[in-house]
MIMIRO-165649 format. One line per 4 residues: number of its first residue (from 1); their letters; for each residue x, y, z of C-alpha. Coordinates in steps of 0.001 Angstrom, whole numbers, always signed. Layout:
! MIMIRO-165649
NUM = A = X,Y,Z  ...
This chain:
! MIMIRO-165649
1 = XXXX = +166417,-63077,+104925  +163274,-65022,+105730  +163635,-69122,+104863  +160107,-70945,+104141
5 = XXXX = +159775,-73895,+103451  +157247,-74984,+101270  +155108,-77809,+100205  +157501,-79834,+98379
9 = XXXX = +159988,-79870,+100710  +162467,-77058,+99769  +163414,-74374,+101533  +163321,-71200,+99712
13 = XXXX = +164546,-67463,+100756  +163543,-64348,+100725  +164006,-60539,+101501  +160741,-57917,+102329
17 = XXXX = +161830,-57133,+98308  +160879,-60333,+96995  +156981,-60153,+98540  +155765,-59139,+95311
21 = XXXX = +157050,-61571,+93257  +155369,-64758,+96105  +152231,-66056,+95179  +149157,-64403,+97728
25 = XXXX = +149041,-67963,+99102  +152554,-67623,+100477  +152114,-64049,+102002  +148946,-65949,+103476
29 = XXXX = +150746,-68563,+105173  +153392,-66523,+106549  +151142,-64154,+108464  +149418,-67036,+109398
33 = XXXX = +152898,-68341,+110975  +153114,-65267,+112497  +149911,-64925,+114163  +150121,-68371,+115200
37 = XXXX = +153688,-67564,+116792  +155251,-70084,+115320  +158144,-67879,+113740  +160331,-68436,+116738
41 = XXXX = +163412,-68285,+115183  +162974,-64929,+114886  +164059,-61814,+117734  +160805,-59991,+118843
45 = XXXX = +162625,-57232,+116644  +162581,-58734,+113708  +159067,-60542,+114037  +157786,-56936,+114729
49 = XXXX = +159579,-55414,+111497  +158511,-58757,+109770  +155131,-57708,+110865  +154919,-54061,+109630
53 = XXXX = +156631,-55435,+106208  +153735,-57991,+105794  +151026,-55592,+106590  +151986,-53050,+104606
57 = XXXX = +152409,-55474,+101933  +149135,-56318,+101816  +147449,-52903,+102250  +148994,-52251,+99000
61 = XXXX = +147586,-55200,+97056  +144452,-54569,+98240  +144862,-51226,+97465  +145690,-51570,+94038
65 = XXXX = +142789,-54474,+93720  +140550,-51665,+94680  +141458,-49207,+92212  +141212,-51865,+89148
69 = XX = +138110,-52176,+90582  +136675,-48927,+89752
């Protein structure tokens, strides 16, 4: 589980599952986090699987942004 908190305060979870149903904003911010290296509660493990999960997240929505494109 991943714990963000957001804007107004609260702290919200999520699993690599959930990343669909986040606004693009939040997947934003948290590679932002990550590239910053601010995630430090996290193992180098799990930052690196946190990583991959992200990045492969996004090559899919821009993917599929692509296609509706054509």
């Amino acid at each position: 589980w991943i714990s963000v908190r957001r804007d107004d305060d609260k702290i919200y979870k999520f699993k690599e599952g959930d990343f669909k149903r986040l606004r693009l904003q939040d997947i934003e911010d948290m590679l932002l986090l990550l590239v910053q290296g601010k995630l430090s509660n996290l193992t180098v493990k799990e930052r690196f699987s946190f990583n991959v999960s992200l990045r492969m997240f996004t090559r899919s929505i821009v993917i599929q942004r692509r296609v509706e494109d054509l």
